[in-house]
N, C-alpha and C positions, 0 to 999 in steps of 0.2 A: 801189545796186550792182546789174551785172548778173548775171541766173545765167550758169552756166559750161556752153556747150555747146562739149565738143571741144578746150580750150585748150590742149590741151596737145597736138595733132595738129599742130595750128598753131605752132607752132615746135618701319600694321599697329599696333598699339599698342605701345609700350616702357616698361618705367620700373625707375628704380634706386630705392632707397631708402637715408639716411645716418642713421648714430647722432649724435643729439644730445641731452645729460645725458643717455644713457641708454635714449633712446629712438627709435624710426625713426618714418621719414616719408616721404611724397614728397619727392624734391629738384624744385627750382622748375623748369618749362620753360623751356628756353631757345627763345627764339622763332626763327621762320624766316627765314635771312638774307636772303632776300628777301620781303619785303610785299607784294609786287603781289598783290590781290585778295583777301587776308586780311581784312582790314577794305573790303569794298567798297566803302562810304560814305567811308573814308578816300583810296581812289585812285581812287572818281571827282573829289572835292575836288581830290586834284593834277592832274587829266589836265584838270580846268574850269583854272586855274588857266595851267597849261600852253600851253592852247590859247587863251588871251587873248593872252597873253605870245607865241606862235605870228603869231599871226595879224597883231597889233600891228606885228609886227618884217617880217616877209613881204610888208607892204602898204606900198606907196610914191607919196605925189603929190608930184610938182614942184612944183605950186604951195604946196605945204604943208611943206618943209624943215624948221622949227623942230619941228614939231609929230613929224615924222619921228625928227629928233635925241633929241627927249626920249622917246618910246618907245624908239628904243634903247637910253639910258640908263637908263629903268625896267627893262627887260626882261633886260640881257643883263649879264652879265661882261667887263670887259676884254678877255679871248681872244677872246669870242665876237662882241666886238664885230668884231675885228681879221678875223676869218670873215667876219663879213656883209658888211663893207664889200670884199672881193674878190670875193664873189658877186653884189652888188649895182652892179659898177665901171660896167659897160659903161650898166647902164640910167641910172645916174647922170652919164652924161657925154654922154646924149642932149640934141641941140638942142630938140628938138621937145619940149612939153609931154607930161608922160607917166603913166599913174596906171596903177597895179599892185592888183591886191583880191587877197587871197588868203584863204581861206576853209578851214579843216579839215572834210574830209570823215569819215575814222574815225581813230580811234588808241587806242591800247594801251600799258599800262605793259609795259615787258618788264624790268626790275626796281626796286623802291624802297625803300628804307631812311627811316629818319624823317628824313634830310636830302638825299639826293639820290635822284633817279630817272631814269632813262634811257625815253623815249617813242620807240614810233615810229608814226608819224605819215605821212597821206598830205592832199596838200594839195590845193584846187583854184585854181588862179589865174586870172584876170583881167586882162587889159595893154589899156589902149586909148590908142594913140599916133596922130597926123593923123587921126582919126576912123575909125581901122581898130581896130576888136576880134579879139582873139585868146584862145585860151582854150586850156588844157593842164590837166596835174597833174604831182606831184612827190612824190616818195617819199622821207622824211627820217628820221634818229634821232636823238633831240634828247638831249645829255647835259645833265642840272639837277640845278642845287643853291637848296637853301632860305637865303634870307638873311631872319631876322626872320619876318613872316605873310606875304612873297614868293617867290616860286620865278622864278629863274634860267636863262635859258638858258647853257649854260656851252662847251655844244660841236653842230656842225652836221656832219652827216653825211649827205649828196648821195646817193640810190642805194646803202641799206649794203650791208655785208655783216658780220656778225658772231655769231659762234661765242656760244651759250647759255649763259644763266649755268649754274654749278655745281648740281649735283640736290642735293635736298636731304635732310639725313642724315634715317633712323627716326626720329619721336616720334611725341608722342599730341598731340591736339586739333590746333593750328592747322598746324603740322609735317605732320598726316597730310594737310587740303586741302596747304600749298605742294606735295606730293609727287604729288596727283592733278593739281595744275595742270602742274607738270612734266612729268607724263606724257602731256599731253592737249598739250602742245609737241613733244615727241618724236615722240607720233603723228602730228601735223601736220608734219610734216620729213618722218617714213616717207613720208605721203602726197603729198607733194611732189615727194619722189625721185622716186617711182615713176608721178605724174601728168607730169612734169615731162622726164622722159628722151623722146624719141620717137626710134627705130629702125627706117629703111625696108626696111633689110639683116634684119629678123626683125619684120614687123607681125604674126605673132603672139605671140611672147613679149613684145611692145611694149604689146601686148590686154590679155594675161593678168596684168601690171604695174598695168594699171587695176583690172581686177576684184579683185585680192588685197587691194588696200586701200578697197575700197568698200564700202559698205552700202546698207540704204534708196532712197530714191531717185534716188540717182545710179549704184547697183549695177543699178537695174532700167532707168534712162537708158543706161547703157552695152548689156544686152544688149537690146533695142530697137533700138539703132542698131548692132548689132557687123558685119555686110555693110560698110554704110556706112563704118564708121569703118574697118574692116583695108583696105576699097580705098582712102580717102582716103591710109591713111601709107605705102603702096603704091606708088602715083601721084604723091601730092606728093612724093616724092624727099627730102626736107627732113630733116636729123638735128638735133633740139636736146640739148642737155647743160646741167643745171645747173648754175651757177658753186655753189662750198663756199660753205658756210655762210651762208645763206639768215638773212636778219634775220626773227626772227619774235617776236610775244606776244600772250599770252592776253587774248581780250577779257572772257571772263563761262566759270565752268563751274558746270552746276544742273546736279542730282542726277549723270546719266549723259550727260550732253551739254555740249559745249563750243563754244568759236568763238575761231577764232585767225586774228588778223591777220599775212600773211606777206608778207613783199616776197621776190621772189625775181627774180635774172637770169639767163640763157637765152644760152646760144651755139649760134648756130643756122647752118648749114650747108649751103644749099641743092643741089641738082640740080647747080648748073653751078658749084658750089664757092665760091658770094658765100657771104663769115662776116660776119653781121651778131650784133649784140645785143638782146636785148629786155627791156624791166622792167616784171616783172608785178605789179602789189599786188594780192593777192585774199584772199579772206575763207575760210577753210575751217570746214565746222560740220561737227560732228565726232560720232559715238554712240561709247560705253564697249561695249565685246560684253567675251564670258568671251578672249577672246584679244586683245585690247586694242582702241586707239582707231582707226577708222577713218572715212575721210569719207561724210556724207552729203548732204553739197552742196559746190559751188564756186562762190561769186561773184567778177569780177572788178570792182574798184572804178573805179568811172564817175565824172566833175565830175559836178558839182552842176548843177541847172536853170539 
């Protein structure tokens, strides 16, 4: 992944207690409806799992059809299958011999339960058709379900966009991590917003949108380059606006720091009024301060070598 110079210029404990015969106790915790990174060792398990299943399904050679079919049948769901194969139309009706690689570069559970879980995923591909290579990425949210010691892809989602899960109520032990992962999602959205907006009609309140949610070193990046950067959103002319609801999930949170994978799209509005789109997957890493989470880096996610 690359770091982030300028991207965004450029477009508590609870508890009840019940009588039982007579006497009190804790009542049992109810766990966190969402699992992602509760048990870490349990959703890296699903994300390895995922990204076989991923990868298998994403990669396509002509010459190899059979061996195609049967990955997708390993891999996918009914629906999903009925997804792939409209995604996959055009490449499959090439004359020419054609092999596809696709590779997961990072991903993230953005919620799981002991049977399903929702990834999202950023991918690298590979096409090489008449001996011409071409190389991209693709930014997906994979809905899965477990069938047996397998996990499913169930639903494919191009480019998302999708509204967060639910926060998660007060408890104690595992309840209080899903509530700091929560929150280290939220701050990544804050940080989004506000990296995310660019405003030629006001580069300085456009400025001061960066520094408000920055820290470390990308707080001491920005005023290093702030000349720079207020002439550039100046000059470039260029307005972006975030589309809602930015698909995002947490990759790892240790002790007071986090890192969340965001896909985010960009309505961008140049000088002489061309609206283009832009889709960014980038990595936010993130520090806990006493007034909440704020970023201390941006990468934006690169193919692979």
């Amino acid at each position: 992944m690359k770091r982030w110079a300028g991207l965004a210029v450029v477009l508590a404990l609870a508890g009840c207690t019940t009588a039982v015969s007579g006497t009190a106790g804790p009542e049992p915790e109810t766990p966190p409806s969402n699992l992602a990174l509760v048990d870490p060792a349990r959703t890296a398990s699903v994300l390895t799992a995922v990204k076989t299943a991923t990868e298998a399904v994403f990669s396509y050679d002509s010459t190899a059809v059979p061996a195609y079919e049967k990955a997708l049948a390993d891999n996918l769901t009914p629906g999903a299958r009925d997804e792939l194969a409209k995604l996959f139309a055009e490449v499959r009706k090439s004359a020419e011999p054609i092999k596809l690689v696709t590779r997961v570069i990072v991903s993230a559970a953005a919620e799981e339960t002991p049977d399903k879980a929702r990834v999202l995923t950023v991918l690298d591909q590979s096409s090489t058709r008449a001996g011409a290579t071409s190389k991209g990425i693709a930014s997906v949210l994979l809905a899965t379900v477990r069938e047996g010691d397998r996990w499913r892809i169930d639903k494919v989602e191009v480019n998302p966009a999708a509204s967060p899960p639910a926060a998660e109520k007060p408890g104690a032990g595992d309840r209080v991590f899903a509530r700091v992962r929560d929150s280290a999602r939220d701050g990544a959205l804050r940080a989004a917003e506000a990296l995310l907006n660019v405003d030629p009609a006001d580069p300085e309140g456009t400025y001061a949108r960066y520094e408000s949610v920055s820290t470390g070193p990308l707080l001491t990046q920005f005023r290093q380059d702030k000349a720079a950067r207020l002439n550039q959103i100046r000059s470039g002319g260029a307005k972006a606006s975030l589309a809602p609801n930015p698909a995002t999930a947490v990759m790892e949170v240790v002790d007071d720091k986090a890192s969340v994978l965001l896909f985010a799209t960009t309505d961008v509005k140049d000088a002489a009024g061309q609206a283009t789109k832009r889709h960014l997957p980038i990595v936010l890493r993130l520090q806990r301060l006493p007034e909440g989470w704020k970023a201390a880096g941006v990468e934006s996610v690169q193919p692979l070598p």
